[in-house]
DRENMIDREN-28490 format. One line per field, with one value per atom (N, C-alpha, C): residue number from 0; residue in three letters; atom name; x, y, z. Coordinates in nm, 2 decimals. Layout:
<sites>
pos = (NUM|...) $
code = (Ala|...) $
site = (CA|...) $
c1 = (X|...) $
c2 = (Y|...) $
c3 = (Z|...) $
</sites>
This chain:
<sites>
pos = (0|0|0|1|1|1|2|2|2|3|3|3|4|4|4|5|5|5|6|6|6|7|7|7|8|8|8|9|9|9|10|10|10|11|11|11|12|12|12|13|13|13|14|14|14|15|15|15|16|16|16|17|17|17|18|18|18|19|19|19|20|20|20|21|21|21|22|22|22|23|23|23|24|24|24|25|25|25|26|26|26|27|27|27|28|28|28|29|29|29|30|30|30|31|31|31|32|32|32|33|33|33|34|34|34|35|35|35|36|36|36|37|37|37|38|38|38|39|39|39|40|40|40|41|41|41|42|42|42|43|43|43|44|44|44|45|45|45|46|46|46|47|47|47|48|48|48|49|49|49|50|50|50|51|51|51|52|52|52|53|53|53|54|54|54|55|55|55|56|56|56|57|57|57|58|58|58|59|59|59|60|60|60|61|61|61|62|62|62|63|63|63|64|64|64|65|65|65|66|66|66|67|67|67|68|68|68|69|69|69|70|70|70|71|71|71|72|72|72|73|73|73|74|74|74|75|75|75|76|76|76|77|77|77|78|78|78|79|79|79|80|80|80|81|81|81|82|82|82|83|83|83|84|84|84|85|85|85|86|86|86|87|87|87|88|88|88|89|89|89|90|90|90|91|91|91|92|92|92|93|93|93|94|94|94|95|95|95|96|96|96|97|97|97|98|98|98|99|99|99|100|100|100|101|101|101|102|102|102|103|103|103|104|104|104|105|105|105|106|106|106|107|107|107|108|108|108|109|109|109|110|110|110|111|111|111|112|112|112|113|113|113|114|114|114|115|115|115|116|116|116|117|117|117|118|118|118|119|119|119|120|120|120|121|121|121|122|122|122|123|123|123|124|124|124|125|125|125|126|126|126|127|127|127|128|128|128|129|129|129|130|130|130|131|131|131|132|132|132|133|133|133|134|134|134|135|135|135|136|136|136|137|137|137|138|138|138|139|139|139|140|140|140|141|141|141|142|142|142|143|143|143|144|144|144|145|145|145|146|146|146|147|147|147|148|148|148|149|149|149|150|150|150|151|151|151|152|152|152|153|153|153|154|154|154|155|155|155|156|156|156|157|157|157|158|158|158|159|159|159|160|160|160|161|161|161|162|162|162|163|163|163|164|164|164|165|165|165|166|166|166|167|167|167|168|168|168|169|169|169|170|170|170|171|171|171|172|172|172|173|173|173|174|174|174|175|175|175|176|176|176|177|177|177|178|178|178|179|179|179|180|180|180|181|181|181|182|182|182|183|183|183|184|184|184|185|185|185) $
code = (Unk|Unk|Unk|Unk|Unk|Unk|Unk|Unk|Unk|Unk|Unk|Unk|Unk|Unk|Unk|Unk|Unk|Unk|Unk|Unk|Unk|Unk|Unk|Unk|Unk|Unk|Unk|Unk|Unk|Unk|Unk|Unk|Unk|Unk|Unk|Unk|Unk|Unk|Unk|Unk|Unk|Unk|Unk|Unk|Unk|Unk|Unk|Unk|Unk|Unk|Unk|Unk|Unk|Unk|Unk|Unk|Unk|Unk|Unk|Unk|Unk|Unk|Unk|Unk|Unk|Unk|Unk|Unk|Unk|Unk|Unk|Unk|Unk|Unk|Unk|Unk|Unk|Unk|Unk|Unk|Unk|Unk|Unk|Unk|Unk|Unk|Unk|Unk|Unk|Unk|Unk|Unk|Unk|Unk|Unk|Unk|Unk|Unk|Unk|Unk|Unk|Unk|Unk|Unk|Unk|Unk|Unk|Unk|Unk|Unk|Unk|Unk|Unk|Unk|Unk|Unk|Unk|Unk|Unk|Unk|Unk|Unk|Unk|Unk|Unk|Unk|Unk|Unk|Unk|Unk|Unk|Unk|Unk|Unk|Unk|Unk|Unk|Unk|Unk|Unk|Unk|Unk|Unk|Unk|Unk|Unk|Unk|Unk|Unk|Unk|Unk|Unk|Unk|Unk|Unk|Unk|Unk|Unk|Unk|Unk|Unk|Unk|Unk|Unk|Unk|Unk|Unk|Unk|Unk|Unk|Unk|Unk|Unk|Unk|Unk|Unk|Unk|Unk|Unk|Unk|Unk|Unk|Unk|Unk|Unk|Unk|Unk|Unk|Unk|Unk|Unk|Unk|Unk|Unk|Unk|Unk|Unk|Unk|Unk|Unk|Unk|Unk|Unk|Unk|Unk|Unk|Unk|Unk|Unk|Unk|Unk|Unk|Unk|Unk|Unk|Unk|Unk|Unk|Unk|Unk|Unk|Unk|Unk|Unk|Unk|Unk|Unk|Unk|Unk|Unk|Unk|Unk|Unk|Unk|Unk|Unk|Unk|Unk|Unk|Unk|Unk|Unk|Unk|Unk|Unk|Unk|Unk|Unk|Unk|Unk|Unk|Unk|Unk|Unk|Unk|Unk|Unk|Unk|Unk|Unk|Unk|Unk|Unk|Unk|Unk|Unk|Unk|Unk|Unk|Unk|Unk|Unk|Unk|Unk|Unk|Unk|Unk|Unk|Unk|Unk|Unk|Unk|Unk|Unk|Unk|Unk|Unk|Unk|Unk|Unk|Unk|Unk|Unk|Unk|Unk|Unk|Unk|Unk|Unk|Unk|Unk|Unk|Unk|Unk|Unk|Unk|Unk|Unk|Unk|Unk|Unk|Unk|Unk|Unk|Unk|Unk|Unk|Unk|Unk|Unk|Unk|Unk|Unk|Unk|Unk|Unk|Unk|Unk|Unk|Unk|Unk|Unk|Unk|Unk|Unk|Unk|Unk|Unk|Unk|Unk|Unk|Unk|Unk|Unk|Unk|Unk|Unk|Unk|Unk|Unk|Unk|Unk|Unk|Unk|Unk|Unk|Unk|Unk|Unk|Unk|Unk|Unk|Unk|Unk|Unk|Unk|Unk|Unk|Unk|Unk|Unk|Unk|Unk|Unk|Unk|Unk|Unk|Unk|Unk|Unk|Unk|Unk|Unk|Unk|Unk|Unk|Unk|Unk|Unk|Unk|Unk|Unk|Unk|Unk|Unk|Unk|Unk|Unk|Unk|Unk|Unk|Unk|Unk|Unk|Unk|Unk|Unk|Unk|Unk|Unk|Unk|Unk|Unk|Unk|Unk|Unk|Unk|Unk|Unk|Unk|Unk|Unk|Unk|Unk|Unk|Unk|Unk|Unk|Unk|Unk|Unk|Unk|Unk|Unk|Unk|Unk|Unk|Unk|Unk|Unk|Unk|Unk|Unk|Unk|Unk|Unk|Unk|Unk|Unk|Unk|Unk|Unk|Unk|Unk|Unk|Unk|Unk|Unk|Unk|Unk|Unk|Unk|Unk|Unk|Unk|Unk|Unk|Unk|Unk|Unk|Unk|Unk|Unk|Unk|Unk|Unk|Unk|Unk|Unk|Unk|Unk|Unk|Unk|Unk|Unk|Unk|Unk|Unk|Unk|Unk|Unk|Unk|Unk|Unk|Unk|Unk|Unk|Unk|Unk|Unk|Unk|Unk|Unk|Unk|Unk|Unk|Unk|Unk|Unk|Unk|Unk|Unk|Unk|Unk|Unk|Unk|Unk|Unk|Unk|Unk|Unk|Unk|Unk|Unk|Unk|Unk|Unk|Unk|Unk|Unk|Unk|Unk|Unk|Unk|Unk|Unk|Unk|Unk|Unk|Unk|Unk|Unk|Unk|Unk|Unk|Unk|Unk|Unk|Unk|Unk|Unk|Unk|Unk|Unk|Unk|Unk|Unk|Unk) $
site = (N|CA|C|N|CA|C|N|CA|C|N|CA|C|N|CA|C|N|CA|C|N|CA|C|N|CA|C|N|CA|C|N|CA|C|N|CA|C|N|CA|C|N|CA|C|N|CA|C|N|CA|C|N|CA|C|N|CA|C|N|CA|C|N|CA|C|N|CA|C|N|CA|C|N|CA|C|N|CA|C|N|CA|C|N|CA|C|N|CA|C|N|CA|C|N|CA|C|N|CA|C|N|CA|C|N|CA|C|N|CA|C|N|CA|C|N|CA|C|N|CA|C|N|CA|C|N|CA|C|N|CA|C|N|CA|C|N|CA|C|N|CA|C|N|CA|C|N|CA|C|N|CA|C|N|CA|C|N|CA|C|N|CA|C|N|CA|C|N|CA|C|N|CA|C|N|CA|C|N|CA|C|N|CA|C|N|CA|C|N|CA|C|N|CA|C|N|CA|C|N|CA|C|N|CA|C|N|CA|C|N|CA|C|N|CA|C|N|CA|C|N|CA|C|N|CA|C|N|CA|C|N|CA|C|N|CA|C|N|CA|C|N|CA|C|N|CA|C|N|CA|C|N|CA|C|N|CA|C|N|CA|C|N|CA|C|N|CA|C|N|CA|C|N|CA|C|N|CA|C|N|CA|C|N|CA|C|N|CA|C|N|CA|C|N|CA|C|N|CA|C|N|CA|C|N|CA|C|N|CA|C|N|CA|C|N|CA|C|N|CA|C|N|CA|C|N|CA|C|N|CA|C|N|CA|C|N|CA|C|N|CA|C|N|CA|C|N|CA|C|N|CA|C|N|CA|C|N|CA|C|N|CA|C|N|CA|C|N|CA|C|N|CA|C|N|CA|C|N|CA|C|N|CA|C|N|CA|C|N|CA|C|N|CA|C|N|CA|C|N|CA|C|N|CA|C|N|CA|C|N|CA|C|N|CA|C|N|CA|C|N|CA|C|N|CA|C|N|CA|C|N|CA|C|N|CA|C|N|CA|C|N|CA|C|N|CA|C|N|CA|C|N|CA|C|N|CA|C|N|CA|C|N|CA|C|N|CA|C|N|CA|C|N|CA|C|N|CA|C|N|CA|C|N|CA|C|N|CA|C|N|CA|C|N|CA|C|N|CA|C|N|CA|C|N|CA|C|N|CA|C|N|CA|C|N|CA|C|N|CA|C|N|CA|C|N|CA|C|N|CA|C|N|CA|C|N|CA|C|N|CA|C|N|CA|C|N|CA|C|N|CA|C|N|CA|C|N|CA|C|N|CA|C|N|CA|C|N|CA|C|N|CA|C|N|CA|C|N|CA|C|N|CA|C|N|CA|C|N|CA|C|N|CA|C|N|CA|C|N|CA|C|N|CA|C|N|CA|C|N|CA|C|N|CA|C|N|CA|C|N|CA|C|N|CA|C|N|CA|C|N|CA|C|N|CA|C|N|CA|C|N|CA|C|N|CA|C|N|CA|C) $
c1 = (0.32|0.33|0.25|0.21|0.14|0.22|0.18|0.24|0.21|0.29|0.23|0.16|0.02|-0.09|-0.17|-0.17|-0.28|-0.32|-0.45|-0.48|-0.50|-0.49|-0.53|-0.42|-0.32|-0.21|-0.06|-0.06|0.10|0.20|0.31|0.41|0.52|0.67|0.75|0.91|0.95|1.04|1.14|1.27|1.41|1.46|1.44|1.45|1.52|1.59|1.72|1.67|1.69|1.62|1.56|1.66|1.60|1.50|1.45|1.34|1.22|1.25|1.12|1.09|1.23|1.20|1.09|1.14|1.10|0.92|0.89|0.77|0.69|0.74|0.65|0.66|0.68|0.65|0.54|0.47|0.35|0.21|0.21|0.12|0.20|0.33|0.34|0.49|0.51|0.62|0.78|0.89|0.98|0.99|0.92|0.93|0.82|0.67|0.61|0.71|0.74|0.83|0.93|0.98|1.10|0.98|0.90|0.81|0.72|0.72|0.67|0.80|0.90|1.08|1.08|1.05|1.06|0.98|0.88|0.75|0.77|0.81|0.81|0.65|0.57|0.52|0.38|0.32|0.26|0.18|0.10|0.00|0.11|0.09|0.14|0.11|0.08|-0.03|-0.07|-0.22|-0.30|-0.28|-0.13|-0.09|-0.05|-0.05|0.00|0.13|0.24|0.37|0.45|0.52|0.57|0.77|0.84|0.94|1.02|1.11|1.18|1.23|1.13|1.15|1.32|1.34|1.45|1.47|1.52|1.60|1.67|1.60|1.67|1.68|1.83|1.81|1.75|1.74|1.66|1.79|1.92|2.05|2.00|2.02|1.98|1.92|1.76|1.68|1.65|1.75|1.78|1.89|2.00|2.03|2.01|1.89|1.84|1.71|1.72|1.61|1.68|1.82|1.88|1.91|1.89|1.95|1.77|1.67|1.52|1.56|1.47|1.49|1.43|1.48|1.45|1.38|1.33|1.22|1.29|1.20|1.28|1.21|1.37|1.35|1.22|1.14|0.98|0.95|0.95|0.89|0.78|0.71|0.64|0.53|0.40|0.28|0.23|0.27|0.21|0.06|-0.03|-0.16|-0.18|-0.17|-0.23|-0.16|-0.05|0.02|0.00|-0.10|-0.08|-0.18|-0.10|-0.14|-0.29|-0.28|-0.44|-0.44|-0.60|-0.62|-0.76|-0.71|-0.78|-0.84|-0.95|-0.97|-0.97|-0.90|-0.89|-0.95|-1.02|-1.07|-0.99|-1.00|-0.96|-0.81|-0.80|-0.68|-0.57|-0.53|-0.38|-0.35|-0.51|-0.44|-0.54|-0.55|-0.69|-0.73|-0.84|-0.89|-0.98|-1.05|-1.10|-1.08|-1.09|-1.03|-1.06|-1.14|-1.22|-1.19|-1.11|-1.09|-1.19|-1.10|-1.17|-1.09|-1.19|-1.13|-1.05|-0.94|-0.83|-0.87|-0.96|-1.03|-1.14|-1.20|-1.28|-1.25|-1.32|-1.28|-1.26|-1.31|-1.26|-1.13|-1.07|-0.91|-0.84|-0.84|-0.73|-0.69|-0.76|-0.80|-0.74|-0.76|-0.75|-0.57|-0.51|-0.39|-0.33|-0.32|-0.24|-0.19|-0.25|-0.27|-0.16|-0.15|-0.11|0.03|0.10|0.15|0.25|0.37|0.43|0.49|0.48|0.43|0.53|0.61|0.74|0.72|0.80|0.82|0.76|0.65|0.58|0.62|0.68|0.76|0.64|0.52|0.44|0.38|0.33|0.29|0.41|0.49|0.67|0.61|0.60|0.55|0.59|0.57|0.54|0.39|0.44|0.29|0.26|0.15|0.14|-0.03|-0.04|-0.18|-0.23|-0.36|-0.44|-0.56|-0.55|-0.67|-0.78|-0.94|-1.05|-1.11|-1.18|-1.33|-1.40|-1.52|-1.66|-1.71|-1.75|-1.77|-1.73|-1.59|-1.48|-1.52|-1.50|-1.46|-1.63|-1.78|-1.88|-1.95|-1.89|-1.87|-1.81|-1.70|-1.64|-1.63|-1.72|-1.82|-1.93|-1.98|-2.13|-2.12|-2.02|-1.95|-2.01|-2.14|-2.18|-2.11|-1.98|-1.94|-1.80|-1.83|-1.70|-1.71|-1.61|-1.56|-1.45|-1.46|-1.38|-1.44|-1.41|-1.45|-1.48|-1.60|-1.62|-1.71|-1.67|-1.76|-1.83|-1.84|-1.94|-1.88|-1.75|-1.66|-1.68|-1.75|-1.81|-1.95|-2.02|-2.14|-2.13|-1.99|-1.96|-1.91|-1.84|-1.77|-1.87|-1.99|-2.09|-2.12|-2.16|-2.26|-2.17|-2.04|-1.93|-1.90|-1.87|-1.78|-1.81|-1.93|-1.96|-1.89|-1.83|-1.75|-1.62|-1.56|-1.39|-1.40|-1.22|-1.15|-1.11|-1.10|-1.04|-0.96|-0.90|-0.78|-0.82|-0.74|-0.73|-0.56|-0.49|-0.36|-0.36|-0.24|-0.18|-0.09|-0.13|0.04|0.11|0.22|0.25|0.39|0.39|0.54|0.63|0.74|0.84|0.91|0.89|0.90|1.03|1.18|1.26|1.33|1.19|1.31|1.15|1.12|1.03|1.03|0.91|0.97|1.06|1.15|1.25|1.19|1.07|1.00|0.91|0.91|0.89|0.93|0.93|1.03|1.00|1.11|1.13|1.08|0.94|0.89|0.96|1.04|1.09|1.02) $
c2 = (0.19|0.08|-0.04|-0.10|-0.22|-0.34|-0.42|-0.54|-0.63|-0.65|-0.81|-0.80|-0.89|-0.86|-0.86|-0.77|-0.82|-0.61|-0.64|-0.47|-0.43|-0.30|-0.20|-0.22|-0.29|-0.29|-0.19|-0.12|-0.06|-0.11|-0.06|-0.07|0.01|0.02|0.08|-0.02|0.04|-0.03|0.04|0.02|0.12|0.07|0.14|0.15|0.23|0.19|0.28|0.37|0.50|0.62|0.55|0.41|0.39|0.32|0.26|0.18|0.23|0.33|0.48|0.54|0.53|0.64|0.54|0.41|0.35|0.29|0.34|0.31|0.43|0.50|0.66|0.68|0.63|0.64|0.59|0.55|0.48|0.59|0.57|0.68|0.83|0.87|1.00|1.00|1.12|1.16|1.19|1.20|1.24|1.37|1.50|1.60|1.60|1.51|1.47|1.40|1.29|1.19|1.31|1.41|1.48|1.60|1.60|1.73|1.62|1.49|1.44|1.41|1.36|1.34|1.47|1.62|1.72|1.75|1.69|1.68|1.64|1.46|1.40|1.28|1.30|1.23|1.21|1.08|1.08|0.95|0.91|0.80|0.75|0.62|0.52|0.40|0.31|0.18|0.12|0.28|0.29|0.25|0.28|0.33|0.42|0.50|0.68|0.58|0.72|0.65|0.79|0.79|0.93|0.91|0.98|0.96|1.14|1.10|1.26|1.30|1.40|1.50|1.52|1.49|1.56|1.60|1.68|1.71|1.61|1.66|1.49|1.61|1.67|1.71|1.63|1.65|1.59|1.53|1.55|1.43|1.30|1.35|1.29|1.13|1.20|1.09|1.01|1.09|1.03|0.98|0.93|0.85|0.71|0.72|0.65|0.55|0.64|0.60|0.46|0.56|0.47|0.29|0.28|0.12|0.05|0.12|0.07|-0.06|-0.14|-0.25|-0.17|-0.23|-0.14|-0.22|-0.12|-0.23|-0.32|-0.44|-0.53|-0.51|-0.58|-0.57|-0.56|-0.66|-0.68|-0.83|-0.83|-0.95|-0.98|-1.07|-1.17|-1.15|-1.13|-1.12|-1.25|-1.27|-1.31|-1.30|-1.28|-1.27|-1.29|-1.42|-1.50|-1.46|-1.38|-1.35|-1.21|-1.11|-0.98|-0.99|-0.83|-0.87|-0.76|-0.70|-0.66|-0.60|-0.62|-0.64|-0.44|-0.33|-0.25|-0.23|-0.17|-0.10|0.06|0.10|0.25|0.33|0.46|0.54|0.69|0.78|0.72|0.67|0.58|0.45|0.55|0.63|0.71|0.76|0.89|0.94|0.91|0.80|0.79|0.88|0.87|0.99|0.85|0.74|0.66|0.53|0.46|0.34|0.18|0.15|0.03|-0.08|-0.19|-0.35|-0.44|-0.51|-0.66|-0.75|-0.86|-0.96|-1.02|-1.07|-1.15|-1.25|-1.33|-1.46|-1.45|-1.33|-1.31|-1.35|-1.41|-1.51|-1.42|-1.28|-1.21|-1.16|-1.15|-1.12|-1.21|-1.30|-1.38|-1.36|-1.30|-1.29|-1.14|-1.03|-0.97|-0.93|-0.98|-1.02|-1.03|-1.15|-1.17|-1.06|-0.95|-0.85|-0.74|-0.75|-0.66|-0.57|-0.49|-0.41|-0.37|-0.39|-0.36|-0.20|-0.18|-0.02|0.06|0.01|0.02|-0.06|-0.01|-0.09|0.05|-0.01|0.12|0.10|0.22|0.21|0.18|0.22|0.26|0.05|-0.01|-0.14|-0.20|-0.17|-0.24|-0.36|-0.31|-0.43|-0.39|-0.49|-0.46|-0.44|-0.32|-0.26|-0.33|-0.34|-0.36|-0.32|-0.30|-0.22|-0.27|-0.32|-0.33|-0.23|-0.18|-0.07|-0.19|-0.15|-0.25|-0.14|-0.26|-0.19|-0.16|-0.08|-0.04|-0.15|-0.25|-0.41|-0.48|-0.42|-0.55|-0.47|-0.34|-0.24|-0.27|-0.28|-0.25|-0.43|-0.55|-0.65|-0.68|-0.61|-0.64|-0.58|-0.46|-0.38|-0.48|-0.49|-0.59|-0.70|-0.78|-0.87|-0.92|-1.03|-0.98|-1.08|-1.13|-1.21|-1.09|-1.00|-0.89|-0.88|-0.95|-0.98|-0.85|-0.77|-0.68|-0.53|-0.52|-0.33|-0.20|-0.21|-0.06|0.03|0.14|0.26|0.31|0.28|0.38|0.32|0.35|0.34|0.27|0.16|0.07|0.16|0.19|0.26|0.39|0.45|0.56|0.53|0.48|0.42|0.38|0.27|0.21|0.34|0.40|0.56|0.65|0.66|0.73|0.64|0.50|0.40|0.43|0.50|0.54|0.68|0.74|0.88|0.86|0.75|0.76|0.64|0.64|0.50|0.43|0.30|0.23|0.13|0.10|0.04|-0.04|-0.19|-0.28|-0.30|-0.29|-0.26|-0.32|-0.40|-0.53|-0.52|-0.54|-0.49|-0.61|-0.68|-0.79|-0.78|-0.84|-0.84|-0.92|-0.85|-1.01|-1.06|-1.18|-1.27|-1.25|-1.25|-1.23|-1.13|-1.03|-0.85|-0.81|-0.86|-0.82|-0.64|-0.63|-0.51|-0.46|-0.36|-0.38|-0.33|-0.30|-0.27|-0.41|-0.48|-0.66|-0.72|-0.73|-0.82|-0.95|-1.05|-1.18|-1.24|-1.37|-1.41|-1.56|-1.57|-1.68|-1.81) $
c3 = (1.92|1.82|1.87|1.78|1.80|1.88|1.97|2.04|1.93|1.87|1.76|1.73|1.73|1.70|1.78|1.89|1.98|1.95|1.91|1.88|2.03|2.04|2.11|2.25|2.22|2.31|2.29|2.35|2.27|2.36|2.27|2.31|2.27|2.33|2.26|2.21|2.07|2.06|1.98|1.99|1.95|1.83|1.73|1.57|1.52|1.46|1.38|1.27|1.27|1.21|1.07|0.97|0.86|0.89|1.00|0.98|1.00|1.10|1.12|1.01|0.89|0.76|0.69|0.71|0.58|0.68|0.74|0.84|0.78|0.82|0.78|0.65|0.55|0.37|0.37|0.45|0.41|0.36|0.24|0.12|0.15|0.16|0.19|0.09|0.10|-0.01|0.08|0.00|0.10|0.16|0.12|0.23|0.36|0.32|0.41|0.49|0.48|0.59|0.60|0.62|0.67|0.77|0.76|0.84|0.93|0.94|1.07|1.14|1.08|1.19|1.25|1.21|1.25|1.35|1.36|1.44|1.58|1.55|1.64|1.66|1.56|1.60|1.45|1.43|1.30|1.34|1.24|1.19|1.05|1.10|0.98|0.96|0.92|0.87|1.03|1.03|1.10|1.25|1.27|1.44|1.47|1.57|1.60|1.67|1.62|1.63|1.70|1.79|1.86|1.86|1.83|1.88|1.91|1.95|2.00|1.88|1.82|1.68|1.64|1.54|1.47|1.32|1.28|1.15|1.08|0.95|0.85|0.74|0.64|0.56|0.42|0.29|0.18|0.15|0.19|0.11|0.23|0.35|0.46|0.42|0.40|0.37|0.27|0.13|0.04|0.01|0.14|0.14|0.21|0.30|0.37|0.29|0.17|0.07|-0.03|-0.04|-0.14|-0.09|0.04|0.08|0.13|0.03|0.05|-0.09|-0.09|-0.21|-0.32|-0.42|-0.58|-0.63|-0.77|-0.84|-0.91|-0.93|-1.00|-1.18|-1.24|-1.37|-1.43|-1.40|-1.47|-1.37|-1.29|-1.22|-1.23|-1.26|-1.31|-1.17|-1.22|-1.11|-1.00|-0.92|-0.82|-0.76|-0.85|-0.76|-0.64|-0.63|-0.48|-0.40|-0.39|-0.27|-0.23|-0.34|-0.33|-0.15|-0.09|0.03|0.04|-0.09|-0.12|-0.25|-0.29|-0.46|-0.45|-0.49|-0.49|-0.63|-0.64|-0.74|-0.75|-0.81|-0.78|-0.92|-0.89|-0.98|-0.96|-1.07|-1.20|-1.20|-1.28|-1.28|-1.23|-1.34|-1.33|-1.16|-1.13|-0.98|-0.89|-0.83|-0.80|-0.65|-0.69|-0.54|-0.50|-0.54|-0.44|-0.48|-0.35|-0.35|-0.30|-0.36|-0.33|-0.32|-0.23|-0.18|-0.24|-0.30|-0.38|-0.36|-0.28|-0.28|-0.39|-0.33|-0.42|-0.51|-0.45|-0.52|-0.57|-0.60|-0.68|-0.85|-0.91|-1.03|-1.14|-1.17|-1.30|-1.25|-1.11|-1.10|-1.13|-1.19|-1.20|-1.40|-1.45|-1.57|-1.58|-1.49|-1.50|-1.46|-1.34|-1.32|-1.43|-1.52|-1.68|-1.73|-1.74|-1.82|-1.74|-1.60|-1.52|-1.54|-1.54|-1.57|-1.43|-1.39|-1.28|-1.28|-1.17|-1.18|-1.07|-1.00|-0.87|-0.75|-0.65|-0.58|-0.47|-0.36|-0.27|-0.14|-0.08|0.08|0.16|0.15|0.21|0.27|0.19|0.20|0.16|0.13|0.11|0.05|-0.08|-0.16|-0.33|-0.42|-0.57|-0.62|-0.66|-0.73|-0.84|-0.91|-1.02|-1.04|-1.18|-1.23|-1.33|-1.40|-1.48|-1.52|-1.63|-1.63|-1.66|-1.64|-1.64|-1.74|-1.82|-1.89|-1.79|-1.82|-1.73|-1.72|-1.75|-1.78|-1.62|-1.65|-1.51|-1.40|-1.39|-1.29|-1.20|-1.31|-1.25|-1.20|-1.22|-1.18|-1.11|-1.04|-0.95|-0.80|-0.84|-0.79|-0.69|-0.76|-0.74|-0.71|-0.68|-0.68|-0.50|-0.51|-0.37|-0.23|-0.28|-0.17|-0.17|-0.15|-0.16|0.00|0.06|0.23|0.25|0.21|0.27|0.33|0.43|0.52|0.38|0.35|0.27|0.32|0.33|0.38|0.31|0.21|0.13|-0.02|-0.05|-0.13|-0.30|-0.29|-0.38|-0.42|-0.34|-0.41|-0.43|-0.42|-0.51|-0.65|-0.59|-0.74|-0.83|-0.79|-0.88|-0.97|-0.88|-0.94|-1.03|-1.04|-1.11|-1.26|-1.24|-1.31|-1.45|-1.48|-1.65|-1.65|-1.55|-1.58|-1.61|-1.51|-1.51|-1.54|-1.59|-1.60|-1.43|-1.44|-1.33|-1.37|-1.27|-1.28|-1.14|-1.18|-1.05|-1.01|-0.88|-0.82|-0.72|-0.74|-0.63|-0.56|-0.47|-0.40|-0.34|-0.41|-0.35|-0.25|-0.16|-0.02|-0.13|-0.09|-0.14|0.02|-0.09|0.09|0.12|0.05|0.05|0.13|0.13|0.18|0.26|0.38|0.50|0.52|0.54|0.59|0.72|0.72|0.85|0.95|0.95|1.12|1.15|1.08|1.15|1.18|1.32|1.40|1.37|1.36|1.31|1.44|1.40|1.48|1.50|1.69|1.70|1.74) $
</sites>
């Protein structure tokens, strides 16, 4: 595990099986999260994480699922706080995944419109989705003060964005309900 934030330092620290469950959802489903507890050992928001393998039946982790925070009624979008603004192709199941800055000026326009979509274990946040015209998707694209790490990602998409639909997805924290593998900083 990560030391705070100091990268490339580990460390280890003693977590109650739900906080491990709800660590390892991150982009995976619940029989994935029950075949790495079986393991003993996995990648989860991009740290290798090891603990002494065990058995979790599917009531097991579904009831360990049930005391995760639920979605809320229709809560009201928060842009500024999403703790990242993607564009994903095609909208519905997307196979790629492209980072746009938050403050880029057609997202705020495009937010309004946004659609809340669950609540994801994985970034322990509220989803929410806007599908874009080819218009938004290929402007925000090109978009050349785009400050965020892409591999390639954008100039796939450029080259595709007249094939598929996209969609822009927020993922916002509620300040309220932290995630439980964040230690409270004294």
């Amino acid at each position: 595990m990560p030391a705070g934030d100091v990268p490339g330092i580990a460390t280890s620290r003693q977590w109650p099986l739900s906080t491990l469950v709800a660590y390892l959802f991150d982009g995976r489903g619940c029989d994935e999260v029950r075949e790495l507890l079986a393991v003993g050992e996995g990648i989860a928001h991009g740290n290798v994480v090891s603990w002494t393998p065990l058995t979790v039946t599917a009531q097991e982790l579904s009831d360990i699922e049930s005391r995760f925070p639920k979605p809320h009624p229709a809560p009201a979008l928060s842009y500024e706080r999403a703790a990242y603004v993607e564009l994903d192709m095609p909208a519905l199941q997307p196979t790629l995944t492209v980072p746009i800055r938050g403050d880029q000026p057609l997202v705020e326009g495009i937010a309004q419109r946004a659609a809340y979509l669950s609540f994801d274990y994985g970034p322990w946040a509220d989803v929410y989705v806007s599908t874009l015209t080819r218009e938004e998707a290929a402007e925000l694209l090109a978009d050349p003060a785009r400050r965020v790490h892409d591999a390639g990602e954008a100039e796939l998409a450029k080259r595709i964005i007249g094939e598929d639909d996209a969609a822009l997805r927020f993922a916002v924290p509620r300040p309220e309900s932290p995630p439980p593998w964040r230690e409270p900083r004294v």
